[in-house]
C-alpha positions in Angstrom: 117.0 93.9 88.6 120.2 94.6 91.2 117.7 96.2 93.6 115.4 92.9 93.4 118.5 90.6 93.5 119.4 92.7 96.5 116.4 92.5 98.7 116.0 88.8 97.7 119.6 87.7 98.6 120.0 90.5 101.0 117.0 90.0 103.8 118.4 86.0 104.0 121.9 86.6 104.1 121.5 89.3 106.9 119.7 86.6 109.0 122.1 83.9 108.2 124.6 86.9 109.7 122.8 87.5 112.6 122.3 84.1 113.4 126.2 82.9 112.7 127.0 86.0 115.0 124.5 84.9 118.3 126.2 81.4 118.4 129.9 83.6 118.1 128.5 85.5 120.9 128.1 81.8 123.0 132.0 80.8 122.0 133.1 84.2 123.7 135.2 85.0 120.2 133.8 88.4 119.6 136.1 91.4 120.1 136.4 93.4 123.1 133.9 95.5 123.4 131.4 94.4 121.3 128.4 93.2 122.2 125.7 91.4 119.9 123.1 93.7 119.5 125.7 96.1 118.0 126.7 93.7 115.6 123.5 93.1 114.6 122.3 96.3 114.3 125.8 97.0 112.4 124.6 94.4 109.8 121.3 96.2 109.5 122.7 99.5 108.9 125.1 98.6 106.4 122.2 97.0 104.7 120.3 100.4 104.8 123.7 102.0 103.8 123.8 99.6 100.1 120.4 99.6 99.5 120.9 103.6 99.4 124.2 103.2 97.1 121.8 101.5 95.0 119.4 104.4 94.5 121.5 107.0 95.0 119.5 108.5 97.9 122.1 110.4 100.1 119.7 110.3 103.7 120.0 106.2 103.7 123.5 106.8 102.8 125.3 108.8 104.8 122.3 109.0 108.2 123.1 104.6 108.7 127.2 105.8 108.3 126.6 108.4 110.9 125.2 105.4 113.2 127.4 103.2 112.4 130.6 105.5 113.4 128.5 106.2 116.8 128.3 102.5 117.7 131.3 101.7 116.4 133.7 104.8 117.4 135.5 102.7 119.8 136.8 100.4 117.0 137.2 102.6 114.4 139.6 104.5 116.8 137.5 108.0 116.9 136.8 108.2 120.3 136.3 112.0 120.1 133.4 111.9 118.2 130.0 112.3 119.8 126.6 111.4 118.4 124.9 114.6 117.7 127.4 116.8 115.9 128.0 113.5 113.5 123.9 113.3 113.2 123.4 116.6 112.3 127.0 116.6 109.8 125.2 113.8 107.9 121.9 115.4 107.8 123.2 118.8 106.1 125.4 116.9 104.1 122.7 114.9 102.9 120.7 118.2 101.8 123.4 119.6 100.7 124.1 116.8 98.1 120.0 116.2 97.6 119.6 119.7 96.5 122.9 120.0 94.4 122.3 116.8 92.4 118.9 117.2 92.1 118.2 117.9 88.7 121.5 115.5 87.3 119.7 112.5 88.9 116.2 113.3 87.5 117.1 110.8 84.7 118.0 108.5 87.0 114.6 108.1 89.0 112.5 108.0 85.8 114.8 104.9 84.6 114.3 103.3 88.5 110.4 104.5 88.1 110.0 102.6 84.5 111.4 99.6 85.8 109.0 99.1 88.1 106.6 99.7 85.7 105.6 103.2 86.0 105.5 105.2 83.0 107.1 108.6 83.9 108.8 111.5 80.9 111.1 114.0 81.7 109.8 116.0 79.8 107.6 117.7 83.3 106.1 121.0 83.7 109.2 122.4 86.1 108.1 124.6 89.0 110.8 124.6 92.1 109.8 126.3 95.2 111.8 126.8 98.4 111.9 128.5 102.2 108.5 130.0 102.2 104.8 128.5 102.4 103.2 128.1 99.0 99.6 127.5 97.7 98.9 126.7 94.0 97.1 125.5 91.3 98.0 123.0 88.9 96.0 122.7 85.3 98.7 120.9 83.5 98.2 117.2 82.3 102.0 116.6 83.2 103.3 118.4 86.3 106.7 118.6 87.8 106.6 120.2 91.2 110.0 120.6 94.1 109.1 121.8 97.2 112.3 122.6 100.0 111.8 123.8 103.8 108.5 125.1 103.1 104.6 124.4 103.8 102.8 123.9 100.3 99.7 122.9 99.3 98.9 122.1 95.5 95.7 121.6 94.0 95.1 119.9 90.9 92.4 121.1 88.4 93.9 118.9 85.4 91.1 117.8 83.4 93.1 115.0 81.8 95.5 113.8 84.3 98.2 111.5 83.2 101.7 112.3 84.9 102.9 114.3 88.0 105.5 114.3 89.8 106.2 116.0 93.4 109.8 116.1 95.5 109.8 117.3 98.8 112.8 117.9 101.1 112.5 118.8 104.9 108.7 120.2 104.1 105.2 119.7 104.9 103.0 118.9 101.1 99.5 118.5 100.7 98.4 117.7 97.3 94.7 118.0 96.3 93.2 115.4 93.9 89.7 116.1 94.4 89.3 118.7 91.5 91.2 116.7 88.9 89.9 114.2 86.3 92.2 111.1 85.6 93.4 110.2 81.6 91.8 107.3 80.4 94.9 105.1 81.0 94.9 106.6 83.9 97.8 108.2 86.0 101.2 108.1 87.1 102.1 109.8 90.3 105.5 109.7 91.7 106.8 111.0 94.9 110.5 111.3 96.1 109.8 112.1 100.0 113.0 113.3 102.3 113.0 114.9 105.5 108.9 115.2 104.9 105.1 114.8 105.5 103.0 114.6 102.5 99.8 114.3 102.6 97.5 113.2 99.4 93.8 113.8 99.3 92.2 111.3 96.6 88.6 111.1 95.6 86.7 107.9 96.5 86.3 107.0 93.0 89.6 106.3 92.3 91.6 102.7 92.7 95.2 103.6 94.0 97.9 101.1 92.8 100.7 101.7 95.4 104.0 100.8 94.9 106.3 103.2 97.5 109.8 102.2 98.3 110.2 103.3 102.2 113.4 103.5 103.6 113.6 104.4 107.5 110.4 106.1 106.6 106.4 104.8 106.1 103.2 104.4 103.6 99.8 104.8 105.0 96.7 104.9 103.2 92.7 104.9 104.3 90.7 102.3 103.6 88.4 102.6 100.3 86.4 100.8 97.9 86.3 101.6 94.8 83.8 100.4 91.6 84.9 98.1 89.4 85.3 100.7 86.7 87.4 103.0 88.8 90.5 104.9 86.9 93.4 103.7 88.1 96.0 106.2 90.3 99.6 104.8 89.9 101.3 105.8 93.1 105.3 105.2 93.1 107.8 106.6 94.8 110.8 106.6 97.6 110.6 107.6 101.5 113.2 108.3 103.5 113.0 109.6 106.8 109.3 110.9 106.0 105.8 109.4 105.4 103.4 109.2 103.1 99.7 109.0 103.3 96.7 108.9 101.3 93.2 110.2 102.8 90.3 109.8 100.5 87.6 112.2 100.2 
């Protein structure tokens, strides 16, 4: 409900901002050394920045502070910084913190995943992989699957299908759907996407409800038609700095 309210009131109030700071601009008020476009683009990033406080996702957190201080070093009196020793503090700070917490926000996600209407369990298969290319076989109904600077391709042979989950971190995931067989509700599939490329190769069969939440990062998915009586794929999730996309075959 908070992150509804948020992007409700948020997206109007950040225009109302931006336009109350153009005509401030016109009456020559602003402070030395500001210009509008930083101001604006200050807004914006601070908007990133809460919307990431919201979901606990440490890349929209701390990369839109990084930008912030770059734009703003002038005024925040730390002239001595420059822009890609503060970029690349944030980005191992924000593995650093994605990896550590992990696990203790698990509960979290499924709580944000339910309430926008997917039905995930905790109760995964766990399998955590990291630093070297992987490829393997899922058979498991449920699956829980972490992949961190790695190449990894999974392929799904589950012949009831109702729950997976896949986190990827500063990786490249393909995920084979092709060779599994959906519940009769259906499935849920969620994806937390840092840092990443994944890659999801769906049958034609299947209808794909998507309902990703991208932050500085995108969704893509083929075109496809499927029958009326198709089983539904549940597709949920977060980007950030990444992208998603879904190729049928």
């Amino acid at each position: 409900m908070s992150l509804y309210l948020f992007h409700y009131f948020g997206s109007r109030a950040f225009f109302l901002l931006a336009a109350a700071l153009v005509l401030l601009s016109q009456l020559d008020v602003l402070m030395p050394g500001l210009t509008l476009w930083k101001l604006v683009l200050g807004v914006f990033l601070v908007a990133i920045t809460i919307e990431g406080i919201m979901r606990i996702e440490f890349f929209t957190i701390l990369m839109p502070i990084a930008v912030i201080m770059i734009l703003f070093r002038d005024q925040l009196g730390v002239r001595a910084i420059t822009p890609w020793p503060v970029l690349g503090a944030a980005a191992l700070a924000s593995i650093g913190l994605h990896i550590l917490f992990r696990n203790a926000l698990r509960p979290f996600r499924t709580r944000q995943a339910q309430k926008r209407g997917v039905n995930c369990n905790d109760h995964f298969h766990d399998h955590d992989e990291s630093f070297y290319e992987t490829q393997e076989t899922f058979t498991q109904n449920t699956i829980d699957s972490s992949t961190s600077f790695s190449n990894s391709i999974k392929y799904l042979r589950a012949p009831n299908l109702n729950r997976a989950r896949f986190s990827c971190s500063f990786c490249s995931l393909k995920v084979y759907f092709d060779g599994a067989k959906l519940s009769e509700n259906g499935a849920d599939v969620y994806i937390d996407c840092s840092f990443s490329g994944v890659k999801l190769y769906i049958p034609h069969g299947w209808n794909v409800i998507e309902n990703v939440q991208a932050s500085m990062g995108g969704m893509k998915m083929s075109e496809n038609r499927p029958p009326e009586d198709a089983p539904n794929l549940r597709l949920s999730g977060t980007v950030s700095f990444g992208a998603i996309e879904v190729i049928y075959v």
